[in-house]
C-alpha positions in Angstrom: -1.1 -20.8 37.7 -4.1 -19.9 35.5 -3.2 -16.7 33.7 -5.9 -14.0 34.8 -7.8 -12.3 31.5 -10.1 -9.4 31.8 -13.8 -9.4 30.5 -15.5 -6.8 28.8 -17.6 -4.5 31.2 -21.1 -5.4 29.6 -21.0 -8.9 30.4 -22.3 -8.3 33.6 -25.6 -6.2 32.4 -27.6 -9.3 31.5 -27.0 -9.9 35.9 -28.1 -13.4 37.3 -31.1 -15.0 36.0 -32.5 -17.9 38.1 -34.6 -19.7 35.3 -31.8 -21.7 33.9 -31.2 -23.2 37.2 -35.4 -24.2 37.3 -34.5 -25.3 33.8 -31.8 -27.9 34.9 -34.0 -28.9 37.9 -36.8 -29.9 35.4 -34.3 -32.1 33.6 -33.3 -34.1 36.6 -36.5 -33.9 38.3 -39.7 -35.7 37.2 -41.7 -35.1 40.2 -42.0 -31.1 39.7 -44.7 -29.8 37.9 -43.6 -26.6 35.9 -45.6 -23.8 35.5 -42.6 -21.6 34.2 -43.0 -22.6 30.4 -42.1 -19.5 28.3 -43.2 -21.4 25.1 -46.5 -23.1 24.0 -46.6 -26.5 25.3 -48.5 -27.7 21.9 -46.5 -28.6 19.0 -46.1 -27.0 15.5 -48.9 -27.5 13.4 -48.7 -30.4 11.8 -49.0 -28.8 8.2 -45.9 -26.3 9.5 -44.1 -29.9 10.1 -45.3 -31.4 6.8 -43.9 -28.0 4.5 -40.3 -27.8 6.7 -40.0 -31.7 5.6 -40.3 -31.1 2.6 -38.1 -28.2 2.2 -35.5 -29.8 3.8 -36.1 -32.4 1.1 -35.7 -30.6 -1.5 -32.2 -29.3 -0.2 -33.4 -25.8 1.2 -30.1 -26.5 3.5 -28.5 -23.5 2.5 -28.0 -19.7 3.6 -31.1 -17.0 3.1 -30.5 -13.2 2.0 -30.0 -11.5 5.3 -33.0 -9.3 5.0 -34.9 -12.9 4.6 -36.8 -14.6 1.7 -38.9 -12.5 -0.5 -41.6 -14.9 -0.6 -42.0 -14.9 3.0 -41.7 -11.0 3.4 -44.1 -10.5 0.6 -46.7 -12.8 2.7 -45.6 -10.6 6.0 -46.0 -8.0 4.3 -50.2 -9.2 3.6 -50.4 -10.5 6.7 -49.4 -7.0 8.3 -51.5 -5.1 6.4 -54.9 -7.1 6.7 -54.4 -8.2 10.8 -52.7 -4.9 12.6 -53.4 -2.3 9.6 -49.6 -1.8 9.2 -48.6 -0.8 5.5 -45.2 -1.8 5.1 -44.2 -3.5 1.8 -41.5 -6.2 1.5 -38.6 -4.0 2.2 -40.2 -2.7 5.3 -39.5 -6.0 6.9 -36.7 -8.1 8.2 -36.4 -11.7 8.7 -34.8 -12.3 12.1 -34.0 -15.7 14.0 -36.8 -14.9 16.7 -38.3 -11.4 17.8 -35.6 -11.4 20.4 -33.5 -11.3 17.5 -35.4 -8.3 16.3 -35.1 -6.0 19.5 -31.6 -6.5 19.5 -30.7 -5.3 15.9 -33.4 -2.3 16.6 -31.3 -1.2 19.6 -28.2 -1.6 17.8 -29.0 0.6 15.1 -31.1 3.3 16.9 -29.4 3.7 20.5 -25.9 5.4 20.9 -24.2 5.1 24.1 -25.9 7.0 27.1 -29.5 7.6 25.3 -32.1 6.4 27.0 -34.6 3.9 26.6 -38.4 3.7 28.5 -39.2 0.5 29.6 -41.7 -1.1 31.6 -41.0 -2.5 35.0 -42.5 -5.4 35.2 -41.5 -6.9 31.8 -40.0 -8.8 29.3 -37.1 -9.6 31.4 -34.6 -9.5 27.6 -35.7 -5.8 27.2 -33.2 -4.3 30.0 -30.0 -6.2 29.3 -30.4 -5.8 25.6 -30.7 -2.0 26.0 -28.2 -2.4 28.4 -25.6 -4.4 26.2 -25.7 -1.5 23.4 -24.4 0.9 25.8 -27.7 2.9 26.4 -29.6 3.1 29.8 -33.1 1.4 30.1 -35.4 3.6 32.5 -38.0 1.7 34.1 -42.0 3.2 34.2 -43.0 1.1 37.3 -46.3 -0.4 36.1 -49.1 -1.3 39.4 -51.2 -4.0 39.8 -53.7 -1.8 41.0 -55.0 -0.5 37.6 -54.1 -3.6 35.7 -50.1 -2.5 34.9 -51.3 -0.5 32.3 -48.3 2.2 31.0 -50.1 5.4 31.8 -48.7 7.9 28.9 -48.7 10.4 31.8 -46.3 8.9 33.8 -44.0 7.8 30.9 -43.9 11.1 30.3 -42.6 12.3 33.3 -39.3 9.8 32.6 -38.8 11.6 29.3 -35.5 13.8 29.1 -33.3 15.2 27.0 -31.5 11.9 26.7 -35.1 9.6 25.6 -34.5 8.2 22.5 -37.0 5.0 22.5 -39.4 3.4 24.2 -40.6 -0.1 24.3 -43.8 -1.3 25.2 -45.2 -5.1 25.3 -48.4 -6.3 23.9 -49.7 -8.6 25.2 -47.3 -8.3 28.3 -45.0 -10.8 29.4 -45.2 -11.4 32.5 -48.7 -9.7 33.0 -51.0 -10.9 30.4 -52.2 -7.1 29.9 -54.0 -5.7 26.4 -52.9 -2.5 25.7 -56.0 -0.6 24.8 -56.5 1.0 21.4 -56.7 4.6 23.9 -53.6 4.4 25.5 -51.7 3.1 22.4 -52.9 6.7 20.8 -52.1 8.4 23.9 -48.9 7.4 23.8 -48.4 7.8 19.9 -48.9 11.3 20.5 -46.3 11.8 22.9 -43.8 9.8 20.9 -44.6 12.5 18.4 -43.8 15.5 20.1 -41.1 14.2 21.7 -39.7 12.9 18.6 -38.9 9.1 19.7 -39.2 5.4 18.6 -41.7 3.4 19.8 -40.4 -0.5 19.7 -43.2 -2.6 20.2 -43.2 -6.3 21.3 -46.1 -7.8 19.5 -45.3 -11.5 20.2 -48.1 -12.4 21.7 -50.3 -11.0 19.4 -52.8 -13.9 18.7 -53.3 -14.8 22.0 -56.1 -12.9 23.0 -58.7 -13.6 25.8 -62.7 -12.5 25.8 -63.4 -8.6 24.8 -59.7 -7.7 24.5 -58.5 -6.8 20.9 -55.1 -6.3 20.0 -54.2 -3.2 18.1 -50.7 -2.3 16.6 -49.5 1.0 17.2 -47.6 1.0 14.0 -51.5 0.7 12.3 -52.5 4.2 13.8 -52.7 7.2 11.5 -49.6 8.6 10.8 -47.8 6.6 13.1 -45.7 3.8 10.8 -42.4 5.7 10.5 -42.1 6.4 14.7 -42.2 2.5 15.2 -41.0 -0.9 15.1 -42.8 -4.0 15.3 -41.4 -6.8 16.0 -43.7 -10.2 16.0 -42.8 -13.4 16.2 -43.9 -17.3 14.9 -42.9 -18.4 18.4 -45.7 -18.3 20.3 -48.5 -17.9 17.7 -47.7 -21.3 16.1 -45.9 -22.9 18.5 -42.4 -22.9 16.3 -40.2 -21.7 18.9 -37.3 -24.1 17.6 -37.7 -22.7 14.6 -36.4 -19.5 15.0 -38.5 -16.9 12.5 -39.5 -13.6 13.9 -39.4 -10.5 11.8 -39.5 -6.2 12.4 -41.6 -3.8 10.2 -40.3 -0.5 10.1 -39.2 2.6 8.1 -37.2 1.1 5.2 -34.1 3.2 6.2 -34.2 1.1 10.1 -34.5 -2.2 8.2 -31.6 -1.6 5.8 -29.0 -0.8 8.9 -30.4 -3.7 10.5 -29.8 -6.0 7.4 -26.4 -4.4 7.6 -26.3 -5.8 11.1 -27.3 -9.4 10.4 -23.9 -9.8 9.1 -22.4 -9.8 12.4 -25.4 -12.0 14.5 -27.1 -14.7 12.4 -26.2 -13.6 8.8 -29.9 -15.7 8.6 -33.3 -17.1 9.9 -33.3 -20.6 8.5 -34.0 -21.1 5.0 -36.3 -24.0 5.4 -38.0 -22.5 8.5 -38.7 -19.3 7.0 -40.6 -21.2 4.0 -42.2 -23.2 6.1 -43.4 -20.0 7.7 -45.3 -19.0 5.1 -47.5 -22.1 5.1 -48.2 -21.7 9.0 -49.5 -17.9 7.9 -51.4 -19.5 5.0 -52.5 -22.5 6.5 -52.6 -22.8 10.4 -55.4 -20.1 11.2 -57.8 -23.5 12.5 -54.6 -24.9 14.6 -54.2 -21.4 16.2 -57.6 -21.1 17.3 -57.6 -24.5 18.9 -54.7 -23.3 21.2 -55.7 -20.4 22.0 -59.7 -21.9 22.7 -57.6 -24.3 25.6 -55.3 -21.5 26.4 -58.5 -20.1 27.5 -60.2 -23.1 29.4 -56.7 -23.1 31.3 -56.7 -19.5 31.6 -60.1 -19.7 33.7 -59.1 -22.6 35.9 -55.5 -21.1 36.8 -57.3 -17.7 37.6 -60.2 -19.8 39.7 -58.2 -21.3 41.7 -55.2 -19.1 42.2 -57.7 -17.0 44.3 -59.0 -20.0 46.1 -55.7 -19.9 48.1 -55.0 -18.8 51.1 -52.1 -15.2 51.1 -52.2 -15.1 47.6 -54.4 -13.1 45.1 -54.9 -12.6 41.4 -56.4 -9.2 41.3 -56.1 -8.7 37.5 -57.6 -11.7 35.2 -55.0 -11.8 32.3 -56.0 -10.6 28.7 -53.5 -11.9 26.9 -50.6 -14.3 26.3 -50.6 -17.1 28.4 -49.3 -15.9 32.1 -50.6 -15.1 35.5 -48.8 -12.9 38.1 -50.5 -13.3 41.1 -49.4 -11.4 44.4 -48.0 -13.1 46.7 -46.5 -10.6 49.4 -49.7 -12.1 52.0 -47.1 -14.7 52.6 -44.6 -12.6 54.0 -42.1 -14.1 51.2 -40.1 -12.4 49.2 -40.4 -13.3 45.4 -37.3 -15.4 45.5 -38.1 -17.5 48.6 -41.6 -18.0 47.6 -40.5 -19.5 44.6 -37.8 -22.0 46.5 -40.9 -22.8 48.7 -42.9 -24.3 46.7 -40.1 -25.9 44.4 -39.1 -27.8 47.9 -42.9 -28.1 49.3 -45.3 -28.4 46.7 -42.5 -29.6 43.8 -44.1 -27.0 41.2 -41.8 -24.7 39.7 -42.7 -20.7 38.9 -40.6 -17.8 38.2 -39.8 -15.0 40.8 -41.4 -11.4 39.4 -38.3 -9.9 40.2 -36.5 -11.9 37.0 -39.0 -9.5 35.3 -37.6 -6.0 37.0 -37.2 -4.7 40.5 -41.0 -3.7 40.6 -42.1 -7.5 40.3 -41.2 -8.0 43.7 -44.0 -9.4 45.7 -45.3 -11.6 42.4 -44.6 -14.6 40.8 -45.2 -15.6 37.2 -47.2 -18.8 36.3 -47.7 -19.7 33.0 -50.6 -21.7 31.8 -48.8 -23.2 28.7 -49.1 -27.0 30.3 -51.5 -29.5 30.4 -55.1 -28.8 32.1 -54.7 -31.7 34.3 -50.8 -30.7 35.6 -52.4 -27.4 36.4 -54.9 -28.9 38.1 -52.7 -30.8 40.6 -50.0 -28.2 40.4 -52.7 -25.6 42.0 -53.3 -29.0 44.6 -50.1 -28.9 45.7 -49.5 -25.4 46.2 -53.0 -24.8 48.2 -52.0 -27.6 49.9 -48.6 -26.2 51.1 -49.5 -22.8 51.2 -52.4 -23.8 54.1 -50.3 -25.4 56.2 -48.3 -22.0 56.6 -51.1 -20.7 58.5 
């Protein structure tokens, strides 16, 4: 007889997440299309590839200072300033093996057990669980497709207690492609003021912009550098996911307990990925634009003819990142079954909006970081099978 062992309590708080299981289906299937891509479908640039060969070369095999190399902090610390208007010198920032990386050492060091954290229902479906493993409770502001899930300041405000410590806010949102606007970001500034709480904000998306939309950093607004982290990432910007370099900008006193807490995740961001970010902020601004120029052609023909079909409709055109979240509820499917529909009828694979909080029921997520042509037939196939449900 196996000899029974008890886990600890928090293991369950990350829950169930189906993408792994459309993950392995991918792998064994070659006749599903996928349009649940989290990562750029484009490679790194190939000057990004050039630099880490070399630096692995040269022997840069070894372990980084935990905060991360100067010489890439010192060119964060430009980038920051001249992009998103944030001041933070080179001790302002931490190196971190991903943004996801990031969020998790600004929880640990800024939530105690039972505060409270604000975040936004749909989202980044890492924010609740991470919140959640620290011991704190994540409070959802439910955000509606009706006015473009924007986070109104007025109704985060009304989730504030005694208990608020931090709230997070995604721009541009995963899984909703929204832009927050320069107005609500100073909207809500102020009441992260008087209420006297941290505003960690997921910038990871930053460069992928759409149309009129500008991206503005809260951390860049008057006043507001030492209420906030940043957190960006090289991910999705430059298509180095495998990389893993994403960084934080905050007060210096934030980023030295976070340092403290590298020691006991990934001591370090690898050494010859981290120099060879410096090159892709030096010398990748051409590559960037070319992805985000088709990002955009997809964009407009995932948007065209999502609303071409039948039961489901795109009300909001996405801003940002590279996501649609069309609603779907004309089907009379729940999220989950919707998606297991069209993974057994139309062999394309998308992710249920409930992976992104309870309030994404009734969506689905579609990304748009594949090949024109796949989204082309993938959009075929699910027209196709959603019109015979008629």
């Amino acid at each position: 007889m196996r000899r029974a062992f008890r886990l600890a309590k928090r293991v369950g708080v990350v829950g169930t997440t189906r993408i792994e299981q459309s993950l392995k289906i991918l792998e064994s299937r070659k006749d599903i299309i996928s349009l649940g891509a989290g990562e750029p479908d484009f490679p790194a640039p190939p000057n990004v590839i050039k630099a880490a060969e070399k630096f692995l070369e040269e022997g840069y095999t070894h372990y980084s200072p935990m905060q991360g190399r100067h010489e890439l902090r010192e060119a964060l610390a430009k980038k920051l300033k001249k992009e998103n208007k944030i001041d933070a010198d080179p001790e302002e920032i931490i190196v971190c093996c991903g943004s996801k990386e990031a969020i998790l050492l600004s929880s640990l060091v800024t939530l105690d057990a039972g505060d409270e954290t604000i975040i936004p229902d749909p989202g980044y479906l890492a924010f609740r669980p991470i919140v959640e493993a620290v011991d704190a409770k994540a409070v959802s502001v439910n955000l509606d497709e009706s006015d473009n899930f924007e986070v109104h300041p007025e109704n985060l405000e009304k989730l504030i207690t005694r208990k608020t410590r931090m709230l997070i806010l995604n721009t541009p949102a995963n899984p909703t492609g929204t832009v927050m606007s320069k107005k609500i970001l100073e909207e809500i500034a102020d009441i992260v003021i008087e209420k006297n709480l941290i505003a960690l904000v997921d910038e990871a998306y930053e460069k992928l912009i759409y149309g009129k939309a500008r991206h503005v950093s809260m951390a860049g607004l008057n006043g507001m550098f030492d209420h906030v982290i940043t957190t960006q990432s090289f991910s999705k910007t430059y298509a180095m996911c495998g990389f893993r370099v994403g960084y934080a900008a905050a007060n210096e006193k934030i980023i030295k307990e976070m340092k403290e807490f590298k020691l006991t995740t990934t001591l370090a961001a690898p050494t010859f990925a981290q120099l060879a970010a410096v090159d892709a902020l030096q010398n990748s601004r051409k590559y960037v634009a070319k992805m985000r120029k088709e990002y955009d052609r997809r964009r407009r023909l995932i948007t065209k003819r999502i609303n071409q079909i039948p039961n489901i409709y795109l009300k909001n055109i996405p801003q940002g990142a590279f996501y649609i979240f069309p609603n779907i509820t004309e089907t009379k499917m729940k999220s989950e079954k919707f998606v297991d529909f069209l993974l057994s009828k139309a062999k394309v694979a998308v992710i249920a909006g409930t992976e992104f909080g309870k309030h994404g029921e009734g969506f689905v997520r579609m990304s748009y970081a594949t090949a024109y042509d796949k989204i082309e037939e993938a959009m075929d196939r699910i027209e196709s099978s959603v019109r015979k449900l008629r």
